[in-house]
C-alpha positions as CSV (number, residue, x, y, z in Angstrom):
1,X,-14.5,29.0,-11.3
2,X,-18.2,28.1,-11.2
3,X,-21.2,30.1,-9.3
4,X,-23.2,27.3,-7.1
5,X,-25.8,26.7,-4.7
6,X,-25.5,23.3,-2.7
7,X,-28.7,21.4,-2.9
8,X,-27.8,18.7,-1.2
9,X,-25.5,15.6,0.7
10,X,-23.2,12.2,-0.4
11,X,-23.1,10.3,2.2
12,X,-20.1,8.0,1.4
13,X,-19.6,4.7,3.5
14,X,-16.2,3.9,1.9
15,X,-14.2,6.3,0.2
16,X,-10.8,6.8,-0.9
17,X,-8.2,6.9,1.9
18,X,-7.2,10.8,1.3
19,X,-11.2,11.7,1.5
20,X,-12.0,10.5,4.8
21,X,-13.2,12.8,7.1
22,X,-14.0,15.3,4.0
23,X,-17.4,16.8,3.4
24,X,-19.0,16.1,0.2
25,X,-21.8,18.2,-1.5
26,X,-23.9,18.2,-4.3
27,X,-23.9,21.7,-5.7
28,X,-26.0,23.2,-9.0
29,X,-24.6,26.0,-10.9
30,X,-26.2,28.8,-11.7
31,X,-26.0,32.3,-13.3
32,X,-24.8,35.6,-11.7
33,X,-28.3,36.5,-10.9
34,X,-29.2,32.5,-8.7
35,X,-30.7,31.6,-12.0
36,X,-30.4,27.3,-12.3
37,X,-28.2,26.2,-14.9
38,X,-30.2,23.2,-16.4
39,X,-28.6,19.7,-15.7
40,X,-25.0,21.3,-14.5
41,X,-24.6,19.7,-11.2
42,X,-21.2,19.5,-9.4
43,X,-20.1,16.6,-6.6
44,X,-17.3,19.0,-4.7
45,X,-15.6,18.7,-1.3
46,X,-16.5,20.9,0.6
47,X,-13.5,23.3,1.9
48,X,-15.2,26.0,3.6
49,X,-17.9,25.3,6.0
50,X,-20.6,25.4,3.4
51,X,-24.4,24.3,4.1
52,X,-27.4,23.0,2.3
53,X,-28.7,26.7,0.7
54,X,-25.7,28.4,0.3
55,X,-24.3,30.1,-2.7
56,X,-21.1,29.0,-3.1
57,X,-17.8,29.2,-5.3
58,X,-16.5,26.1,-6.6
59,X,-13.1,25.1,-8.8
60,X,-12.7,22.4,-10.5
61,X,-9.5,20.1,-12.2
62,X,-6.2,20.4,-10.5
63,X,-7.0,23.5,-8.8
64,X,-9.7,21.6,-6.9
65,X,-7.6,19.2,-5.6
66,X,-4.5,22.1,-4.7
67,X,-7.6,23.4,-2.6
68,X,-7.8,20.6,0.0
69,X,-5.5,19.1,2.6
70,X,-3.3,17.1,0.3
71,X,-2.8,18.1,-3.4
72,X,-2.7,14.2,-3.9
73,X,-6.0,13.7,-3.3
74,X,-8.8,12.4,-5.9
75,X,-10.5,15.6,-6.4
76,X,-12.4,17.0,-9.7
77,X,-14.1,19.8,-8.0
78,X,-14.0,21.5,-5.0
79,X,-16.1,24.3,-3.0
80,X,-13.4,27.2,-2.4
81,X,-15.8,30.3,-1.2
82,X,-19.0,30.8,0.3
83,X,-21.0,34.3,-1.2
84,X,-22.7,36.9,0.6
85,X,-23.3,38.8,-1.9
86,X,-23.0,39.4,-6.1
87,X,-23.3,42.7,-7.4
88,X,-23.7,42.9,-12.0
89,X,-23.7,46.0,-13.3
């Protein structure tokens, strides 16, 4: 799984048939501590409710797509969790 923060939107005119309806976001990775990971940005659907600014948990490969409404659909990574809070030792 992959720490995130979504930074932003795709707005998708056409899209795969098992997609419609589903919210896409653009999320950045980052450390434990909110720290951007350099160029390591995600396109996930969004399964959760998450908004622009939120720290979020994301999954990727065949989990991501076990994750939304049909295990059949075309998805690579998908947002699974939003965080209130991390706490490192």
């Amino acid at each position: 799984m992959i720490l995130g923060q979504v930074i932003g939107t795709v707005v998708a005119t056409s899209k795969h048939e098992l997609l419609v309806g589903s919210k896409i976001l653009v999320v950045q990775a980052v450390q434990p501590d909110g720290t951007p990971i350099e160029g390591e940005l995600l396109v996930a659907v969004d399964t959760v409710g998450a908004g622009t600014g939120e720290h979020v948990i994301v999954t990727t490969g065949s989990n991501a797509s076990k994750a939304c409404e049909t295990e059949k659909a075309p998805v690579d990574a998908a947002i699974i969790g939003i965080i209130d809070e991390i706490d490192v030792n």
